[in-house]
C-alpha positions, 0 to 999 in steps of 0.5 A: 765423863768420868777420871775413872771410866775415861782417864786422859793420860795412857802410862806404861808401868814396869813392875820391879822385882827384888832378887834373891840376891840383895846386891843385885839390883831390882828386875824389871817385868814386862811393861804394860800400858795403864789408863790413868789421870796425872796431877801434880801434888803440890808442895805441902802435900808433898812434905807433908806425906814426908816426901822431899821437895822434888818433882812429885806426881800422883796417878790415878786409876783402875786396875795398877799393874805394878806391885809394891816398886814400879817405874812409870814412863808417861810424858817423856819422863820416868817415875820411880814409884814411891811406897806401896799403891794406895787400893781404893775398893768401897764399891765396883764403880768408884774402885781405883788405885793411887800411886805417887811416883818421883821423877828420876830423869830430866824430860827430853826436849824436841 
């Protein structure tokens, strides 16, 4: 089994748009489901790729729906893209996308 064919996790992605109005705030698209793995990056990974020291996860998986900004609902959280999707495309088998992505808002408790 394979983290590409059969992914564990399920995100919905929200593309964002810029306006034509630089005041105005980012447009949000219409969501749509990704089949993807999460993982957390660790710490020196983090600082390293010059991200700071926050909550900080990596998704991975085929086909991104979201552009260059995107937010990422999975597991009760939102995430806010950070930088561009990485594009992953040597062969049609192992051809994926990574996405490293913060968290912007606190995980709801039930």
């Amino acid at each position: 089994m394979s983290l590409l064919t059969n992914p564990p996790h399920v995100a919905t992605v929200i593309p964002l748009s810029q306006p034509p109005d630089p005041d105005d705030g980012p447009v949000a698209g219409a969501a749509v489901s990704w089949a993807c793995s999460s993982q957390p990056i660790s710490v020196d990974l983090a600082t390293s790729a010059g991200y700071d020291f926050t909550t900080t996860r990596r998704f991975a998986g085929v086909g991104y729906p979201g552009g260059s900004m995107a937010r990422i609902e999975w597991d009760g959280r939102t995430w806010e893209q950070l930088g561009e999707p990485t594009r992953h495309r040597m062969s049609p088998t192992t051809s994926h996308d990574v996405v490293f992505a913060k968290a912007v808002g606190t995980k709801w408790q039930r």
